[in-house]
N, CA, C and O atoms as a printed pandas DataFrame, in Angstrom:
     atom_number atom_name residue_name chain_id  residue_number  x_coord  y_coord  z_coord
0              1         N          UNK        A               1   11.084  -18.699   38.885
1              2        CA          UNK        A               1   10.255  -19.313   37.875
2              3         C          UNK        A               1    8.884  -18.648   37.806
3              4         O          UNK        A               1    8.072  -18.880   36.911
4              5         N          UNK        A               2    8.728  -17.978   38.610
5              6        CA          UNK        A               2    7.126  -17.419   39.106
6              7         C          UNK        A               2    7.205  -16.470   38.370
7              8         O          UNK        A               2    6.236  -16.116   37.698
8              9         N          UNK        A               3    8.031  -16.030   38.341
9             10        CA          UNK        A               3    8.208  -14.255   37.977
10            11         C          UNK        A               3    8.070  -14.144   35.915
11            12         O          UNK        A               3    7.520  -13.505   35.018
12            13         N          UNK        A               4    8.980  -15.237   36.152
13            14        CA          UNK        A               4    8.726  -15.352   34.392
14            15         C          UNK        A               4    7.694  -15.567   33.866
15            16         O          UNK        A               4    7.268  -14.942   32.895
16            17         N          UNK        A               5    6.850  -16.962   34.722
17            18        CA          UNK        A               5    5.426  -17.237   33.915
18            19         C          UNK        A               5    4.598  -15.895   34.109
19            20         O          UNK        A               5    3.777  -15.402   33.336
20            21         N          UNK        A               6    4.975  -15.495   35.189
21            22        CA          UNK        A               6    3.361  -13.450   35.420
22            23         C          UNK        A               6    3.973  -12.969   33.991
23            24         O          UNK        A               6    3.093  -12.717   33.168
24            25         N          UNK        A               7    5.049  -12.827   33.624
25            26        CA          UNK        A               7    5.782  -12.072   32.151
26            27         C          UNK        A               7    5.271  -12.395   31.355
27            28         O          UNK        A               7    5.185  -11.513   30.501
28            29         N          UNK        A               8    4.675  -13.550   31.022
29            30        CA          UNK        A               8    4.206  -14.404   29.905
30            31         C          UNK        A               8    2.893  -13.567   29.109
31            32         O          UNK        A               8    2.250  -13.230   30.103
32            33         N          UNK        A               9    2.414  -13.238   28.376
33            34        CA          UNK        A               9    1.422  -13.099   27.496
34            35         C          UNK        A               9    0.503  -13.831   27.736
35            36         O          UNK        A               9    0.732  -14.942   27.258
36            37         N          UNK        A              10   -1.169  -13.735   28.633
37            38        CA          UNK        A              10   -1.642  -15.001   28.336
38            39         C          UNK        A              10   -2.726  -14.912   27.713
39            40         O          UNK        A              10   -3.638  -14.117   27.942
40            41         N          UNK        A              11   -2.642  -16.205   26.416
41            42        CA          UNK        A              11   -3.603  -16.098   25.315
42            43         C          UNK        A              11   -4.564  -16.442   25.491
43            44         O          UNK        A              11   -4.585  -17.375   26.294
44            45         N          UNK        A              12   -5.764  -16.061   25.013
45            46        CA          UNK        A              12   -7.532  -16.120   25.228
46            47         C          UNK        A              12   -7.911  -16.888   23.916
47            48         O          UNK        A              12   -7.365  -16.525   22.874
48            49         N          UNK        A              13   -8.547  -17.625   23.897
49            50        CA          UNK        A              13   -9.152  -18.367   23.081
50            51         C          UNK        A              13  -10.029  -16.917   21.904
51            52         O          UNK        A              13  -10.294  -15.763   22.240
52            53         N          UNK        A              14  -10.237  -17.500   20.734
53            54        CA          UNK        A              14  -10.850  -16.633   20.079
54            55         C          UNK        A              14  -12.491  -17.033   20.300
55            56         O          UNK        A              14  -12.889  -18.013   19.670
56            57         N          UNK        A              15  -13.282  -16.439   21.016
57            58        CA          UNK        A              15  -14.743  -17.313   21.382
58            59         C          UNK        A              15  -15.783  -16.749   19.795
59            60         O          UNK        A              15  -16.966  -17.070   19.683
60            61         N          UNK        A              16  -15.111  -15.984   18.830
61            62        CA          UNK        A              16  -16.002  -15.447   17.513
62            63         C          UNK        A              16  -15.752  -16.356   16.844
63            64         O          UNK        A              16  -16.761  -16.933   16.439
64            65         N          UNK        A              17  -14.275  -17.016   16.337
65            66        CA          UNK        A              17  -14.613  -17.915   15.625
66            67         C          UNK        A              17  -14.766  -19.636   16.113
67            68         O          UNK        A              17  -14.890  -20.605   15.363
68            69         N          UNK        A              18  -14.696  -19.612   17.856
69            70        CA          UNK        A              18  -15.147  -21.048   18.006
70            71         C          UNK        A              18  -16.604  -21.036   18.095
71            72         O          UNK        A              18  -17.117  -21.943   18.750
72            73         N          UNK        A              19  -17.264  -20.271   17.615
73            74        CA          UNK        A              19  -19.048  -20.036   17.762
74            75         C          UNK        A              19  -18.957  -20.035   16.342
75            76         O          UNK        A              19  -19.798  -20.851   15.965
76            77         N          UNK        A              20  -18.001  -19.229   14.727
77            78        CA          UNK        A              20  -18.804  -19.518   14.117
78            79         C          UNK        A              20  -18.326  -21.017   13.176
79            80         O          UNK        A              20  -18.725  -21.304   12.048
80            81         N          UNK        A              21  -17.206  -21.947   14.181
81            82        CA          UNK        A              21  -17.024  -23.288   13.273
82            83         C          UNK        A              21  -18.112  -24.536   13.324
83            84         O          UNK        A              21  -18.237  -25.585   12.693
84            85         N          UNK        A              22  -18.974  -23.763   14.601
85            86        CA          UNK        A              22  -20.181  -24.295   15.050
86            87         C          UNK        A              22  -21.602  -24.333   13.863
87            88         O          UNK        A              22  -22.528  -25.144   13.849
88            89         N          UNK        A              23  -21.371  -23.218   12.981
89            90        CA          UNK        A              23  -22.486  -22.834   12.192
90            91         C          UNK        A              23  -21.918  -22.903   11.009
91            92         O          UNK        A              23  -22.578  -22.459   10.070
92            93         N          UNK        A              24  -20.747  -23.389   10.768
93            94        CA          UNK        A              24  -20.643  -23.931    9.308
94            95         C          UNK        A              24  -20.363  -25.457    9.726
95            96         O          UNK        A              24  -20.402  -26.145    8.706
96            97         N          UNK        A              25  -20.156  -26.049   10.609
97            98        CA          UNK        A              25  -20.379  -27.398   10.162
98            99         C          UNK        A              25  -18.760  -28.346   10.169
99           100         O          UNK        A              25  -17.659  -27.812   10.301
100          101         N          UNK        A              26  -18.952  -29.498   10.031
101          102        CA          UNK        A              26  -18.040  -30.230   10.134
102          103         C          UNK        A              26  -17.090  -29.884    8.338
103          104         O          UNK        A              26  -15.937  -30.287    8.192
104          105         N          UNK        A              27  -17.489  -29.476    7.723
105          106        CA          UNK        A              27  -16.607  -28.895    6.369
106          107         C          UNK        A              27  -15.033  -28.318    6.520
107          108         O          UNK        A              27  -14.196  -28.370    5.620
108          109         N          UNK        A              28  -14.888  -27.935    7.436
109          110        CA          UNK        A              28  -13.527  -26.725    7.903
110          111         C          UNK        A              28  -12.626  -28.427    8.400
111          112         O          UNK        A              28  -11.502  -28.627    7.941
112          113         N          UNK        A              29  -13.086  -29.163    9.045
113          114        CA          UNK        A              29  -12.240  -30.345    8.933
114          115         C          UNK        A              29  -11.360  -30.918    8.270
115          116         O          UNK        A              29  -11.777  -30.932    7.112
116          117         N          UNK        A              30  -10.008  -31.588    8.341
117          118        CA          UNK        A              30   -9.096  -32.105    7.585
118          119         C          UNK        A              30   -8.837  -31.362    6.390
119          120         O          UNK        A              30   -8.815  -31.976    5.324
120          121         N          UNK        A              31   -8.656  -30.237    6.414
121          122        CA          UNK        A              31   -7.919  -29.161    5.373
122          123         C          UNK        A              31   -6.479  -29.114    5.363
123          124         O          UNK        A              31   -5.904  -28.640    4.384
124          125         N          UNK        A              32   -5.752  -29.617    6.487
125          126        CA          UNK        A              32   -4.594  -29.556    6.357
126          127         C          UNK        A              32   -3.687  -30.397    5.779
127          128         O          UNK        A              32   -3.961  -31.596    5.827
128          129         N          UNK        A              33   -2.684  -30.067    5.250
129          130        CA          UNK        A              33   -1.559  -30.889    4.909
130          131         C          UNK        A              33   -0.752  -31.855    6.280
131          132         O          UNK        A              33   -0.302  -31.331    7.299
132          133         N          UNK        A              34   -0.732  -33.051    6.032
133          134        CA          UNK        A              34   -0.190  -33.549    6.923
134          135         C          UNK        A              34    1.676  -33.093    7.074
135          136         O          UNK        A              34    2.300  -32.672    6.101
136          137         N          UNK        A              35    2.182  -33.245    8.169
137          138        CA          UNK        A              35    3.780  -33.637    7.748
138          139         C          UNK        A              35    4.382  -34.750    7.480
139          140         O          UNK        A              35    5.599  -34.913    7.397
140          141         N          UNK        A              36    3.241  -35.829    7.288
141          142        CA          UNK        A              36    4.153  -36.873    6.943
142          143         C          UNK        A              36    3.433  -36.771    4.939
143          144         O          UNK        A              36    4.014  -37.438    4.084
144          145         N          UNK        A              37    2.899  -36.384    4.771
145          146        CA          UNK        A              37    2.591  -35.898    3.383
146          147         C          UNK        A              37    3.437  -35.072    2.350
147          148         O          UNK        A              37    3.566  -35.372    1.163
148          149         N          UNK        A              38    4.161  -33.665    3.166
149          150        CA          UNK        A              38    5.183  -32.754    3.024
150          151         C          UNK        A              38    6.120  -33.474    2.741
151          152         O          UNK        A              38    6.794  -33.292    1.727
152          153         N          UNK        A              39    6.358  -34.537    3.687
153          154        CA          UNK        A              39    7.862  -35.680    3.373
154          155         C          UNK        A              39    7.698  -36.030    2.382
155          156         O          UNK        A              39    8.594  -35.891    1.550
156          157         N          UNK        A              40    6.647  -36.552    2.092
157          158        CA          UNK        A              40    6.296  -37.836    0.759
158          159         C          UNK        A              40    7.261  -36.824   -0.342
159          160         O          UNK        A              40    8.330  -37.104   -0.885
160          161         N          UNK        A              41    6.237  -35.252   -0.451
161          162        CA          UNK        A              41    6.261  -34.267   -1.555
162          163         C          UNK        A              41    8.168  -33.951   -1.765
163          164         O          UNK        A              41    8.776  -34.214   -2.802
164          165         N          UNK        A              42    8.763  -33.386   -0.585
165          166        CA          UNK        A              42   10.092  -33.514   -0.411
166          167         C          UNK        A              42   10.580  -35.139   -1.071
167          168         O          UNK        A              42   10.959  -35.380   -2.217
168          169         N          UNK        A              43   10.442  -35.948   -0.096
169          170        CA          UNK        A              43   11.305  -36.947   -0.919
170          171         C          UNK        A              43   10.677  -38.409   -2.426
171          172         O          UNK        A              43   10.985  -39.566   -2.711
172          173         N          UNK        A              44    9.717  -37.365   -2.939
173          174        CA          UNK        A              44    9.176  -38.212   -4.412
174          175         C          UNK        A              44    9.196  -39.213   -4.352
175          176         O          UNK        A              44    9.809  -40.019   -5.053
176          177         N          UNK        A              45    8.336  -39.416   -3.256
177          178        CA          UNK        A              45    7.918  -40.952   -3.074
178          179         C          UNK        A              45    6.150  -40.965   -2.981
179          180         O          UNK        A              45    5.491  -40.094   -2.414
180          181         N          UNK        A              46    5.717  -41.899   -3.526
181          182        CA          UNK        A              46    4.261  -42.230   -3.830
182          183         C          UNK        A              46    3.705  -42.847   -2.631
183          184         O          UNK        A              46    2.524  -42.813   -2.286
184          185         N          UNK        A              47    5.012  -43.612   -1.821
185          186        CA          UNK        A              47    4.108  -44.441   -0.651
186          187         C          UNK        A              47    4.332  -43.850    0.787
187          188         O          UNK        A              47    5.484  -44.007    1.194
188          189         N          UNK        A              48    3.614  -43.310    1.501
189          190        CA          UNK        A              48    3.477  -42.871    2.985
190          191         C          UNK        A              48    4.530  -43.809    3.712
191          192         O          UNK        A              48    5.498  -43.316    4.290
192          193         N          UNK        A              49    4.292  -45.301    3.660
193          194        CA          UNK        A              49    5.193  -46.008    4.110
194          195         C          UNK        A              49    6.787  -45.196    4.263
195          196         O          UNK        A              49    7.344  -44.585    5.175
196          197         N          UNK        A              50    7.059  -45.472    3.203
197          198        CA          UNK        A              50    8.527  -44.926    2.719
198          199         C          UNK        A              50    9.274  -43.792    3.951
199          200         O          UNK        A              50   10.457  -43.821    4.290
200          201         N          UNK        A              51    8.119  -42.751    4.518
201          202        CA          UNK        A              51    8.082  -41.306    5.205
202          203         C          UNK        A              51    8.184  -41.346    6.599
203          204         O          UNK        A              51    8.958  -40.603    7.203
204          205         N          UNK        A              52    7.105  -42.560    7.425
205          206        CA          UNK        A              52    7.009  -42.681    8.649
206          207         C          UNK        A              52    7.953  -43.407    8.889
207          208         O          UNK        A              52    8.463  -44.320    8.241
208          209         N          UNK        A              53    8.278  -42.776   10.289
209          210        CA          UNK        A              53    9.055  -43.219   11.361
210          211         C          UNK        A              53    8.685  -44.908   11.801
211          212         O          UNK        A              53    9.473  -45.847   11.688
212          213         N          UNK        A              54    7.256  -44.981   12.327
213          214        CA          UNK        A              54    6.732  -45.823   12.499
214          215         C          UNK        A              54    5.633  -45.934   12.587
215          216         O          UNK        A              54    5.084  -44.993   13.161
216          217         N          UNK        A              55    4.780  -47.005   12.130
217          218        CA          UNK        A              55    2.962  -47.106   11.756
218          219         C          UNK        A              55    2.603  -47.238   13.142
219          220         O          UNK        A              55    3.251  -47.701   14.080
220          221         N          UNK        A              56    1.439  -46.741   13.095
221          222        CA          UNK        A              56    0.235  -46.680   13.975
222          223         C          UNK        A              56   -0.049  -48.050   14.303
223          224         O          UNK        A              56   -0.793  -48.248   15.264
224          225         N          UNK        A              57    0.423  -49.043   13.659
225          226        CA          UNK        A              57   -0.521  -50.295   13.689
226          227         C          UNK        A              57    0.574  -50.914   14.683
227          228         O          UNK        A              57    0.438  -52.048   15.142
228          229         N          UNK        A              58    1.945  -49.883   15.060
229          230        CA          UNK        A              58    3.002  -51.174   16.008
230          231         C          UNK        A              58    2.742  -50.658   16.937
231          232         O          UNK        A              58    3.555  -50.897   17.830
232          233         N          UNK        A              59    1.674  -49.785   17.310
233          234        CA          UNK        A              59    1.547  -48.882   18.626
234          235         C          UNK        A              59    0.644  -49.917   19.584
235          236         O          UNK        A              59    0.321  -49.579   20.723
């Protein structure tokens, strides 16, 4: 098991652009498409309900 993880690639954080999300600001936030949104779009439905598995609110 040892031998495989040394094989592994190991990835470095990008430190250029976590310095420059710092100097533009909270804007770059919530740009993404959710996947429970994608569902909605796939199955032509208007209500989120309809998509989730289960609400946040039975957690």
């Amino acid at each position: 098991f040892e031998k495989i993880i040394k094989k592994k690639k190991q990835l470095t954080l990008d430190e250029n652009f976590l310095k420059s999300i710092n100097h533009i600001g909270n804007n770059l936030y919530g740009i993404a498409i959710g996947f429970d949104r994608l569902m909605m779009l796939k199955h032509k439905t208007p209500n989120i309900k309809d998509v989730l598995y289960f609400s946040y609110l039975e957690l």
